[in-house]
N, C-alpha and C positions, 0 to 999 in steps of 0.2 A: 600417335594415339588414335584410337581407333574411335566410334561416335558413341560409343556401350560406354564404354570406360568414360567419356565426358560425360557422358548422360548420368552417370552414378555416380561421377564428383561433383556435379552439380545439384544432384538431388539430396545428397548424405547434406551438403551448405545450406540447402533449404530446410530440409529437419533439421540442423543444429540452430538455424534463426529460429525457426519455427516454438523451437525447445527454450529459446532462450528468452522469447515474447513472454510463451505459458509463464516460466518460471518469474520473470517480472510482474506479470501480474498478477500471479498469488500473494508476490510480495505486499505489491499495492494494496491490494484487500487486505492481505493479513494487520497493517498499518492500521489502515482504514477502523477494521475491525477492533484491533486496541483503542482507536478515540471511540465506538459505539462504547465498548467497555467502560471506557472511563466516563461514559454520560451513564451508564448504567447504573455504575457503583456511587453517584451522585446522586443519583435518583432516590434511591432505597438507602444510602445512610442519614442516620439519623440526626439533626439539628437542633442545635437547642440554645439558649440566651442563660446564662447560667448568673447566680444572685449577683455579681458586682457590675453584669450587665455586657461579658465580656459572650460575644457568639461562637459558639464549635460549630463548624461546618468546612467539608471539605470542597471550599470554590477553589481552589488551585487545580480540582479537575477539569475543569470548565474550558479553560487556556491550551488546558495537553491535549482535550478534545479535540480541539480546532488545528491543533498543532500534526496532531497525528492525522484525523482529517486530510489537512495541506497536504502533508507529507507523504504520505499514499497518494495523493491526486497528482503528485510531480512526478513519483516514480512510476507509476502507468504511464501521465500524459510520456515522459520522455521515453520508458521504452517503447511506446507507440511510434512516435518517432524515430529512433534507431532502428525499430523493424522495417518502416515504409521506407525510412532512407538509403538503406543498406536492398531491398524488397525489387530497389528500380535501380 
């Protein structure tokens, strides 16, 4: 093989890492983005203590928050990871 031909199998491997980073961390964000959401829609709906004293509100967003939070922040951190490991 000649050094053209390595030189453009090894660069097509680096855009396909390259490609595969991006696309993990949109993922990340996009997670991410569902727990803002979900602090969102906690935010602005409504609460209230109704006459037998029983409370409507939605706190089970509060958990998925933090949930989706984590959840995004491991799939960044690790495909960070698989990029610099694979990188070197």
């Amino acid at each position: 093989m000649n050094k053209m031909t390595e030189k453009l199998i090894k660069d097509m491997d680096e855009n396909r890492k390259a490609k595969f980073n991006m696309v993990t961390m949109i993922i990340g964000f996009a997670i991410m983005l569902m727990g803002a959401l979900c602090l969102f829609i906690k935010s602005i709906s409504v609460e209230y203590v109704d006459k037998q004293g029983f409370p409507h509100e939605n706190f089970s967003l509060i958990p998925m928050d933090y949930l989706f939070a984590l959840a995004g922040l491991i799939v960044i951190i690790t495909g960070e990871i698989i990029y610099l490991h694979h990188k070197h």
